[in-house]
PyMOL Python script that loads the backbone (N, CA, C, O; Angstrom):
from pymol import cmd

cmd.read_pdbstr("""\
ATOM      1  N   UNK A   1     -28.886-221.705 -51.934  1.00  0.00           N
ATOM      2  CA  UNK A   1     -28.031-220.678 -51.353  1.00  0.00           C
ATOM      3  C   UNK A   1     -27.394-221.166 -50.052  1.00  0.00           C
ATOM      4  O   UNK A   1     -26.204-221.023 -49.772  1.00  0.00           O
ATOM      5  N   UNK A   2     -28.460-221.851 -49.170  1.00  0.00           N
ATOM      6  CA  UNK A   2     -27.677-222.214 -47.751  1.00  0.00           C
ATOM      7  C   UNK A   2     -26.120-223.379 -47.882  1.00  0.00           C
ATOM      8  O   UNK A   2     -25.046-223.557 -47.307  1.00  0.00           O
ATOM      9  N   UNK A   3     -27.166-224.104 -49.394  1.00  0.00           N
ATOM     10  CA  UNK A   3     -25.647-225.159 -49.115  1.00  0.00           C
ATOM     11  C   UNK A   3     -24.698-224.858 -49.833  1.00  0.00           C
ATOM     12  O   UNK A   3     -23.700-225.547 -49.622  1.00  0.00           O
ATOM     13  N   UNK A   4     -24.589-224.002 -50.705  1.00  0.00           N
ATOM     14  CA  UNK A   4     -23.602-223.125 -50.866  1.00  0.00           C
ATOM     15  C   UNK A   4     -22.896-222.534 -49.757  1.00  0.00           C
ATOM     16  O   UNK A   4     -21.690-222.776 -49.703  1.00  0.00           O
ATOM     17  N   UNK A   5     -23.268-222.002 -49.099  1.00  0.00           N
ATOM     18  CA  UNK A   5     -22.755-221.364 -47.989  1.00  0.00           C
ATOM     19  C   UNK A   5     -22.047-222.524 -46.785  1.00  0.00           C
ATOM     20  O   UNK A   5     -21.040-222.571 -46.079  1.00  0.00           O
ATOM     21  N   UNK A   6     -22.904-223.132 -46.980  1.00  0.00           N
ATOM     22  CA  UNK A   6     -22.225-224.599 -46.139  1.00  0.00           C
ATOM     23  C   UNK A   6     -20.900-224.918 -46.935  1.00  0.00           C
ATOM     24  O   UNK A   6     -19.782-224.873 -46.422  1.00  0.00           O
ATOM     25  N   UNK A   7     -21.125-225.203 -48.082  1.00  0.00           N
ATOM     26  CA  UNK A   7     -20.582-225.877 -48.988  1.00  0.00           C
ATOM     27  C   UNK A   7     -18.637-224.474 -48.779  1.00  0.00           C
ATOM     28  O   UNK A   7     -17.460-224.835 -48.768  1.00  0.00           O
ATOM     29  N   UNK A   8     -18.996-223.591 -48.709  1.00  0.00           N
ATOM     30  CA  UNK A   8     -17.919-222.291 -48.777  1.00  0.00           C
ATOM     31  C   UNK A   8     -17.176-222.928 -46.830  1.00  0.00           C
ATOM     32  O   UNK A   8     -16.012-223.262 -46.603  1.00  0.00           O
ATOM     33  N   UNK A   9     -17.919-222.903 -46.177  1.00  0.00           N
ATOM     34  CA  UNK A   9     -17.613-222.960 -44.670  1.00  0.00           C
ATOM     35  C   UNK A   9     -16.976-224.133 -44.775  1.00  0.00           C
ATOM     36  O   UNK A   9     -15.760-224.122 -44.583  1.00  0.00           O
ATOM     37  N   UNK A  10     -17.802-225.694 -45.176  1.00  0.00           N
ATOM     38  CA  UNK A  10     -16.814-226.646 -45.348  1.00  0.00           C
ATOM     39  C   UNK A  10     -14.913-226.570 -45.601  1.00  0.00           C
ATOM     40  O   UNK A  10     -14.080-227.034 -44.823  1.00  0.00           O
ATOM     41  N   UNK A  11     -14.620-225.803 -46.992  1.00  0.00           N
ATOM     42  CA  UNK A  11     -13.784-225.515 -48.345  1.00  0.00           C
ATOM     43  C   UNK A  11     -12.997-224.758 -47.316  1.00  0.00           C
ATOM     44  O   UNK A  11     -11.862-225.214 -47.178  1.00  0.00           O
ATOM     45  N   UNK A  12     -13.271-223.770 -46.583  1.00  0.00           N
ATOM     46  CA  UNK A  12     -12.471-222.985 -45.582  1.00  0.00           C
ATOM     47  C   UNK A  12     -11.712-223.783 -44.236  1.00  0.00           C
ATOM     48  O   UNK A  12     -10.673-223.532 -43.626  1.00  0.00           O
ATOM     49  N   UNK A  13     -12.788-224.900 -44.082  1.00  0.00           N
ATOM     50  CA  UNK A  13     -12.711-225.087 -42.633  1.00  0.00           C
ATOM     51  C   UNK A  13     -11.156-226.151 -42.772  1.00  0.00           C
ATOM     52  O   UNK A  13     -10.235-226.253 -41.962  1.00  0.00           O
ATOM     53  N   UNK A  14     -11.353-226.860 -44.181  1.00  0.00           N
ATOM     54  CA  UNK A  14     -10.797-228.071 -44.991  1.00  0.00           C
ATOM     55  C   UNK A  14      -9.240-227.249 -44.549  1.00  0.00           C
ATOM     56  O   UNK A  14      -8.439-227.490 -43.646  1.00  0.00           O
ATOM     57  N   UNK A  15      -9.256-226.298 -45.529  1.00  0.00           N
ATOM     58  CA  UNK A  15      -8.063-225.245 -45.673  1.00  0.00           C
ATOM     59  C   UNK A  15      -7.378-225.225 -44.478  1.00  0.00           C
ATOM     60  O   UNK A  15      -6.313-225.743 -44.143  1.00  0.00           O
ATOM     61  N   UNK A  16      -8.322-224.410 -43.786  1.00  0.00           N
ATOM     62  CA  UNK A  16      -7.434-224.530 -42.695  1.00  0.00           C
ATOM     63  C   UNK A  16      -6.637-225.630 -41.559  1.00  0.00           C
ATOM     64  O   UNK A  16      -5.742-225.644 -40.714  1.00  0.00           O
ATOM     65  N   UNK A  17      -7.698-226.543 -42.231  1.00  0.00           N
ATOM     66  CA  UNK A  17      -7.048-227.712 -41.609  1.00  0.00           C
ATOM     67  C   UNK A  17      -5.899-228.269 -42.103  1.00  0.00           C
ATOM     68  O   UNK A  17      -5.060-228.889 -41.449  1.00  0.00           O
ATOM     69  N   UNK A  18      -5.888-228.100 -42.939  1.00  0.00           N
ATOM     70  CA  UNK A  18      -4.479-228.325 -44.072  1.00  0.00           C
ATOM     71  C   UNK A  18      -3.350-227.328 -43.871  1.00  0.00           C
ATOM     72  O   UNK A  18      -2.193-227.710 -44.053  1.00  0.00           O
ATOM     73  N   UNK A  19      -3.622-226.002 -43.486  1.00  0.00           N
ATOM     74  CA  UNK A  19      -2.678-224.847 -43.048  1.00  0.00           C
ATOM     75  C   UNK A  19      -1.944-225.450 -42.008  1.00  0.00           C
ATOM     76  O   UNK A  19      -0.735-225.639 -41.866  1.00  0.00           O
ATOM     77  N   UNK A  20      -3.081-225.756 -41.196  1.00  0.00           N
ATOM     78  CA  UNK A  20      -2.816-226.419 -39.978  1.00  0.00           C
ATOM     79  C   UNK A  20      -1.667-227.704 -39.707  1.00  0.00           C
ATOM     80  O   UNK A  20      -0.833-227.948 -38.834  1.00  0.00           O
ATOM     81  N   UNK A  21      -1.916-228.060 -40.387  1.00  0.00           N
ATOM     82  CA  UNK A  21      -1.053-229.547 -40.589  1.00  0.00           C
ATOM     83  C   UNK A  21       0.135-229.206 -40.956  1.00  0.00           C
ATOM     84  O   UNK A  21       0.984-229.935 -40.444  1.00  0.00           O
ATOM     85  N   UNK A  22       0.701-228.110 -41.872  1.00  0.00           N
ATOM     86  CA  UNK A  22       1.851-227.888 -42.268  1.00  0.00           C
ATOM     87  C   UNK A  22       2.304-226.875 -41.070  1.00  0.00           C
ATOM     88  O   UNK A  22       3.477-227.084 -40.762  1.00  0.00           O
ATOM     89  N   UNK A  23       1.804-226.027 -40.452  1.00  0.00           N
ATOM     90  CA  UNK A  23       2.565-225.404 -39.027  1.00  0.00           C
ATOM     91  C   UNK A  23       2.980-226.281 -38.197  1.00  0.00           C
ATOM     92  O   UNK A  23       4.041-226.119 -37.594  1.00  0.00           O
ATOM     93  N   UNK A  24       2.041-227.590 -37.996  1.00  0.00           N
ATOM     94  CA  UNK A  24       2.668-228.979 -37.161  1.00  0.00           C
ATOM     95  C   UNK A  24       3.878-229.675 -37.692  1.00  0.00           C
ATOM     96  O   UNK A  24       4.847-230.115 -37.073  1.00  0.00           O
ATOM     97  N   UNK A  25       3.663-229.681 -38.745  1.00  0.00           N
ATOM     98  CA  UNK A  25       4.967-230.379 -39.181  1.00  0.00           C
ATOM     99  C   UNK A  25       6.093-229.711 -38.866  1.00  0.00           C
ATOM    100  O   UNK A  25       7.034-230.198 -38.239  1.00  0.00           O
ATOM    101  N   UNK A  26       6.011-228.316 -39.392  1.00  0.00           N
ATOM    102  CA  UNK A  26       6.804-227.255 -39.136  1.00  0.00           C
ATOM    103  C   UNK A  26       7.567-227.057 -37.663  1.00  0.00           C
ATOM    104  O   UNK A  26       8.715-226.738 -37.352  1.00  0.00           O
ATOM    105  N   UNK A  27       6.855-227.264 -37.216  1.00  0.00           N
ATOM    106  CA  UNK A  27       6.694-227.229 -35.312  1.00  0.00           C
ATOM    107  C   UNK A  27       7.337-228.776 -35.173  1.00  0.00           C
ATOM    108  O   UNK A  27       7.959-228.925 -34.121  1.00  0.00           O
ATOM    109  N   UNK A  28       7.307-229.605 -35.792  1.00  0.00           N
ATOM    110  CA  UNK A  28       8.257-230.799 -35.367  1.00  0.00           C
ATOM    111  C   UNK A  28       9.189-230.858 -35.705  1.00  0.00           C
ATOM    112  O   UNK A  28      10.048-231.094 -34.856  1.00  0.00           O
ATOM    113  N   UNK A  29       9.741-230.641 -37.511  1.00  0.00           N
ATOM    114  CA  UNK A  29      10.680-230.588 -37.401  1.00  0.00           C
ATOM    115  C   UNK A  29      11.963-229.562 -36.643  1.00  0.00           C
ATOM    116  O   UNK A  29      13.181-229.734 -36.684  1.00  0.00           O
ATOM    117  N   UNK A  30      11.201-228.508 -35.987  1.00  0.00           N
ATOM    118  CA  UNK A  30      12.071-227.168 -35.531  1.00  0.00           C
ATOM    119  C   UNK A  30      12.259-228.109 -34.418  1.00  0.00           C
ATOM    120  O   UNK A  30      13.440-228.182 -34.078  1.00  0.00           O
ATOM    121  N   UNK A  31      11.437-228.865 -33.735  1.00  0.00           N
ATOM    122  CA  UNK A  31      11.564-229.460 -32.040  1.00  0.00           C
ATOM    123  C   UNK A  31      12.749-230.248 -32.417  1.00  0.00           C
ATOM    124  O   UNK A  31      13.800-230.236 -31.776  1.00  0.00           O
ATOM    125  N   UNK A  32      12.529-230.950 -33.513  1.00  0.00           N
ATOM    126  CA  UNK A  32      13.758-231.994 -33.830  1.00  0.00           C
ATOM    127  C   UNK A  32      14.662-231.269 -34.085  1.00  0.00           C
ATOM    128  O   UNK A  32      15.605-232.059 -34.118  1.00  0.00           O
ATOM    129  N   UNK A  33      15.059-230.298 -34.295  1.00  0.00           N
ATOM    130  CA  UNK A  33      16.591-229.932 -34.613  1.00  0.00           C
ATOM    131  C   UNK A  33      17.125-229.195 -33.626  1.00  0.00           C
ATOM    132  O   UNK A  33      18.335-228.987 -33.530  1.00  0.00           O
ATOM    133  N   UNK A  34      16.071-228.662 -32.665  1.00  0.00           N
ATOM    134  CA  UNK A  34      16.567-227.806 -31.497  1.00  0.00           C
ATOM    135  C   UNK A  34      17.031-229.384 -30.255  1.00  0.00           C
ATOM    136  O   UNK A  34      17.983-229.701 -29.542  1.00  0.00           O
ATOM    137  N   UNK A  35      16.095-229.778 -30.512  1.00  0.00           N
ATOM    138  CA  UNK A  35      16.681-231.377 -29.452  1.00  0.00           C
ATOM    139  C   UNK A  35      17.671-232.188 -30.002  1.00  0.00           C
ATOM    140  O   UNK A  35      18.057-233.128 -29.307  1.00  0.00           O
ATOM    141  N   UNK A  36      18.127-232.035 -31.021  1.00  0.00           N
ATOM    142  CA  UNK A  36      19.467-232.680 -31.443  1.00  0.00           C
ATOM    143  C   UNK A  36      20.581-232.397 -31.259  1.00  0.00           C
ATOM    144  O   UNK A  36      21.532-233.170 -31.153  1.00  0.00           O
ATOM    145  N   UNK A  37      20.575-230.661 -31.170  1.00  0.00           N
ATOM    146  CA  UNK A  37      21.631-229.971 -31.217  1.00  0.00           C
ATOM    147  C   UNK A  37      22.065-230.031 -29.696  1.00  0.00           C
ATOM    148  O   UNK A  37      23.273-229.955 -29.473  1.00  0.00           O
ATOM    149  N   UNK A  38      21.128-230.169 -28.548  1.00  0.00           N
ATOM    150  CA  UNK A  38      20.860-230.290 -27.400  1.00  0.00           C
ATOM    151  C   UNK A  38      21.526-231.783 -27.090  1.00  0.00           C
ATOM    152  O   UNK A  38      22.069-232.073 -26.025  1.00  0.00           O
ATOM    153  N   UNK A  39      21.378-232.669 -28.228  1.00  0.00           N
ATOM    154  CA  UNK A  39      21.990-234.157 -27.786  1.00  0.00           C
ATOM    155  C   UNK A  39      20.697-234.619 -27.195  1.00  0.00           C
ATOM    156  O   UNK A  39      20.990-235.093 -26.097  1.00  0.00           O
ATOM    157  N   UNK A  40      19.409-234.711 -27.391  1.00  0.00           N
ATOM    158  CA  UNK A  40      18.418-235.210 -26.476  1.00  0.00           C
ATOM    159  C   UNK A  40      17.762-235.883 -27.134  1.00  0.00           C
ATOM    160  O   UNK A  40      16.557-235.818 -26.892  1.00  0.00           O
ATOM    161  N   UNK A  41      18.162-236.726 -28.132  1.00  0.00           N
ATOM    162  CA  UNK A  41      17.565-237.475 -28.747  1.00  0.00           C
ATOM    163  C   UNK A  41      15.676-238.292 -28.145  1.00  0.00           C
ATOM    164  O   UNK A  41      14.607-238.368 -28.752  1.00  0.00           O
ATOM    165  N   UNK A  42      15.903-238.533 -27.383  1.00  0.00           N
ATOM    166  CA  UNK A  42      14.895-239.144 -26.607  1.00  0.00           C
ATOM    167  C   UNK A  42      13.587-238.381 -26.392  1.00  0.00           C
ATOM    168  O   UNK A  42      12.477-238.902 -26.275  1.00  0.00           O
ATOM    169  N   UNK A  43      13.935-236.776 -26.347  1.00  0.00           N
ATOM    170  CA  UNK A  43      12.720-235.828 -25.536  1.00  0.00           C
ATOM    171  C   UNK A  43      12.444-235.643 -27.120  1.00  0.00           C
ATOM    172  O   UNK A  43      11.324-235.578 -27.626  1.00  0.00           O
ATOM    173  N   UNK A  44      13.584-235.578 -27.756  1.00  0.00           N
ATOM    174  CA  UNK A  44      12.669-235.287 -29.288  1.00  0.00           C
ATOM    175  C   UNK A  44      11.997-236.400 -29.931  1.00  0.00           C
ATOM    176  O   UNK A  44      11.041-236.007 -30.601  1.00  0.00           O
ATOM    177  N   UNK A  45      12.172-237.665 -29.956  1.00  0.00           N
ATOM    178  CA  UNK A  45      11.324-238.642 -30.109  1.00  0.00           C
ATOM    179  C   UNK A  45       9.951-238.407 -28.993  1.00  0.00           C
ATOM    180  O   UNK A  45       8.784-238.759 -29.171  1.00  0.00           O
ATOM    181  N   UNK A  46      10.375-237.902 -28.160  1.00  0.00           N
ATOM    182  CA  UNK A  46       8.464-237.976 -27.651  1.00  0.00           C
ATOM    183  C   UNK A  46       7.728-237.180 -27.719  1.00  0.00           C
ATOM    184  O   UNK A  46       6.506-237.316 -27.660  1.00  0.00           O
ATOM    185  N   UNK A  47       8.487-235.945 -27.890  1.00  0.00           N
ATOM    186  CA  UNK A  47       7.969-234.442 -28.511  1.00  0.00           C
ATOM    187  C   UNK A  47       7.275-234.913 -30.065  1.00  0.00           C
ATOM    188  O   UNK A  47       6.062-234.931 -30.273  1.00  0.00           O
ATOM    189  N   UNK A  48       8.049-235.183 -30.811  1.00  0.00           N
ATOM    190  CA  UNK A  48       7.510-235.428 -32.400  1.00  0.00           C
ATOM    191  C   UNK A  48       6.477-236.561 -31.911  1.00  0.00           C
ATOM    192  O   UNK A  48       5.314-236.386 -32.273  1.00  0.00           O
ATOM    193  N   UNK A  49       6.694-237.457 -31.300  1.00  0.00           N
ATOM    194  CA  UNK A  49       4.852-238.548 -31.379  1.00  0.00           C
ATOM    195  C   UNK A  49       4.056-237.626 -31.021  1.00  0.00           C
ATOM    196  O   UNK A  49       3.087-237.308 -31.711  1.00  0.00           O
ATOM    197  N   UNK A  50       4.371-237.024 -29.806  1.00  0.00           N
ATOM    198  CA  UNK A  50       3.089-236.217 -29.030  1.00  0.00           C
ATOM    199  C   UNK A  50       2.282-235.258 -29.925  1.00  0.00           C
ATOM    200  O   UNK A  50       1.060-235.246 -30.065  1.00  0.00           O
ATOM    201  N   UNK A  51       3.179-234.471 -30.495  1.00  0.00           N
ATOM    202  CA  UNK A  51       2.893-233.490 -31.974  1.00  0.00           C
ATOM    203  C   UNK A  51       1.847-234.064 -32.506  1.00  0.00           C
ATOM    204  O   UNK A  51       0.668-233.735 -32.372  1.00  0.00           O
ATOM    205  N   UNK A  52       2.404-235.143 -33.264  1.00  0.00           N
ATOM    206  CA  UNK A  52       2.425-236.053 -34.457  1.00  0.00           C
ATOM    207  C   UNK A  52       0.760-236.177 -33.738  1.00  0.00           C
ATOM    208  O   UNK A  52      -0.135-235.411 -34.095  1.00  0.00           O
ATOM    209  N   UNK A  53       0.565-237.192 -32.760  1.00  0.00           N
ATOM    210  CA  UNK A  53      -0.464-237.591 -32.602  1.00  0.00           C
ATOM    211  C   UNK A  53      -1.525-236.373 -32.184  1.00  0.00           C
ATOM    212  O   UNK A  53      -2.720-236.468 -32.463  1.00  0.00           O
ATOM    213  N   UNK A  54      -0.868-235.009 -31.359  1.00  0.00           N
ATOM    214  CA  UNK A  54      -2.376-234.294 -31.581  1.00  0.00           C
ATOM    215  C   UNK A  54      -2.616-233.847 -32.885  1.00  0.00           C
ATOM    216  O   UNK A  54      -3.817-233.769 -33.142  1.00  0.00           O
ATOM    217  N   UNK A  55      -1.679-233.455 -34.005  1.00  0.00           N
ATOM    218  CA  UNK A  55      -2.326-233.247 -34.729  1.00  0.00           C
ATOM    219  C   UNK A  55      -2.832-234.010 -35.749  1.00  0.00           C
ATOM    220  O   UNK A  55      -3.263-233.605 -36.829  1.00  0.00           O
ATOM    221  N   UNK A  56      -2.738-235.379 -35.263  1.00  0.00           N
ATOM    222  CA  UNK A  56      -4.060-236.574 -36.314  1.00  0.00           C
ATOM    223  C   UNK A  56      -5.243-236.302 -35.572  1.00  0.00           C
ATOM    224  O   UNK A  56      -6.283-236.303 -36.231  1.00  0.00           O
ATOM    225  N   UNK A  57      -5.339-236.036 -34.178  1.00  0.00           N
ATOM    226  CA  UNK A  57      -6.807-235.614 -33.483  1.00  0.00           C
ATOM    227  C   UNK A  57      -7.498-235.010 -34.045  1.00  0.00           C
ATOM    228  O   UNK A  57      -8.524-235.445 -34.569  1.00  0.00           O
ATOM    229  N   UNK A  58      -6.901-233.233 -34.096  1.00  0.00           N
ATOM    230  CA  UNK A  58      -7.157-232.223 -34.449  1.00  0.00           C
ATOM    231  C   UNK A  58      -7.857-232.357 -36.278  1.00  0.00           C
ATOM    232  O   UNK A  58      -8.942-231.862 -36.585  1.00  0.00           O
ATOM    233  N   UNK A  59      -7.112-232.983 -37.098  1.00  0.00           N
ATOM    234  CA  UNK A  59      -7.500-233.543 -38.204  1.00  0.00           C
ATOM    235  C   UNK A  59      -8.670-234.501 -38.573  1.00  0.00           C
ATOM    236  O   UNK A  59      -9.450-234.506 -39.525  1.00  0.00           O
ATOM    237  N   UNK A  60      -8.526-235.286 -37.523  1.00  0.00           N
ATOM    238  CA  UNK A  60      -9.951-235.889 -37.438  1.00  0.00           C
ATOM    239  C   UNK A  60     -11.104-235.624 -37.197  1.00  0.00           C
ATOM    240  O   UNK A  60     -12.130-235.766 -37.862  1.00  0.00           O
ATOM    241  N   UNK A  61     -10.790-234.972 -35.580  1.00  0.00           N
ATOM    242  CA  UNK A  61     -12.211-233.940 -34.886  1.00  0.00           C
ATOM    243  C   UNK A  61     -12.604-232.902 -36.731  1.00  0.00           C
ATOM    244  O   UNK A  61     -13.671-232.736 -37.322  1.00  0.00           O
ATOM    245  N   UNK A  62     -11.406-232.518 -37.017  1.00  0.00           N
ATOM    246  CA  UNK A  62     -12.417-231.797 -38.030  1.00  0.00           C
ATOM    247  C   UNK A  62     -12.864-232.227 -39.538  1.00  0.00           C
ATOM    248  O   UNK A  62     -13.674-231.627 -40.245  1.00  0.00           O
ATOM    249  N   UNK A  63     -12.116-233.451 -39.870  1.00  0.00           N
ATOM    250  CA  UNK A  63     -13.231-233.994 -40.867  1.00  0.00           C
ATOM    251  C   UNK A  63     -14.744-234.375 -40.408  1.00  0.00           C
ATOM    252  O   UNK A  63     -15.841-234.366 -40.966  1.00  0.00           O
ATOM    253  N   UNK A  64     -14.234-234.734 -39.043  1.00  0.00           N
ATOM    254  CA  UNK A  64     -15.999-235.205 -38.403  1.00  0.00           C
ATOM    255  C   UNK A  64     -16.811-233.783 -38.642  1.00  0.00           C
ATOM    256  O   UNK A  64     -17.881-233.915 -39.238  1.00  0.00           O
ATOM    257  N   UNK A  65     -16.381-232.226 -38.192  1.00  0.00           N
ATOM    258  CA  UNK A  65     -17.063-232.103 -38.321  1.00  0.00           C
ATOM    259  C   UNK A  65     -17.444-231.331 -39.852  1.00  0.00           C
ATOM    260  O   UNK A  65     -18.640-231.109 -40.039  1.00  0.00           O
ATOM    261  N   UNK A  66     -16.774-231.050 -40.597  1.00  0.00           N
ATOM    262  CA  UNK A  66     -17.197-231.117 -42.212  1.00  0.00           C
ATOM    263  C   UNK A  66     -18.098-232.083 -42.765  1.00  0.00           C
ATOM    264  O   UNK A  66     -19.015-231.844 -43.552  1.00  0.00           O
ATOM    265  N   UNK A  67     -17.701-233.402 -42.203  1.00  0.00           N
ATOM    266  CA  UNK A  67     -18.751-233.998 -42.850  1.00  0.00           C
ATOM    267  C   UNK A  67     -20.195-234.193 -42.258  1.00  0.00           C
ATOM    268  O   UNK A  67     -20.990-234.754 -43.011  1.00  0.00           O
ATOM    269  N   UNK A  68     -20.678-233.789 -40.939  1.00  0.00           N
ATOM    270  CA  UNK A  68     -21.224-233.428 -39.884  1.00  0.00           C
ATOM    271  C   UNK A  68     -22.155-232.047 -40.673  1.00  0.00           C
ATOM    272  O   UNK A  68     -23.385-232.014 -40.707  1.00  0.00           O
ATOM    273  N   UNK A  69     -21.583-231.375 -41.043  1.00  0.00           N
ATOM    274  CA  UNK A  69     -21.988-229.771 -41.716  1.00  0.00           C
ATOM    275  C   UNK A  69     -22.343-229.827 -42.973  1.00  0.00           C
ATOM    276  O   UNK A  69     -23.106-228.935 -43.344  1.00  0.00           O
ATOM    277  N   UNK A  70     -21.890-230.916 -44.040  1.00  0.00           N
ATOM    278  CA  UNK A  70     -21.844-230.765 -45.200  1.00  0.00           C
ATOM    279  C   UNK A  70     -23.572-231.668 -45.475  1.00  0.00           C
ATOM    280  O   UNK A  70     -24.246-231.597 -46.502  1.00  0.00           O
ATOM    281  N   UNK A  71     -23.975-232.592 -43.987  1.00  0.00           N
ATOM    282  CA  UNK A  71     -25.182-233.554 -43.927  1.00  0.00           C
ATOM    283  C   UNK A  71     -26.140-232.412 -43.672  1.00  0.00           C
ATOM    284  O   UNK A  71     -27.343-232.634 -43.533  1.00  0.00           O
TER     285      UNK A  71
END
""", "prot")
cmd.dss("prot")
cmd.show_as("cartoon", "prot")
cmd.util.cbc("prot")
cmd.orient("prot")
């Protein structure tokens, strides 16, 4: 029963991490088209890494801890 329940918390946590990832993307490409239209090519190249790279963090911190939960 418990690792079932683990096993459900994992499956959720996964999800949302995946929800997650597509609002980021979402959120970059909107930065990129609002900084283009702006002519700012440059702030939107560092806006999209900065994005880009917290949300590989955010993705990582939480496979660590799924697989952390699932032990």
């Amino acid at each position: 029963m418990a690792h079932d329940v683990r096993h459900f918390i994992s499956c959720v946590k996964l999800l949302t991490d995946v929800g997650y990832y597509f609002v980021v993307q979402t959120l970059v490409l909107a930065s990129c088209v609002v900084f283009s239209s702006l002519n700012v090519g440059t702030h939107c190249i560092y806006v999209i890494t900065q994005l880009l790279n917290f949300s590989a963090q955010r993705l990582y911190i939480g496979r660590q801890l799924i697989d952390f939960s699932v032990v």
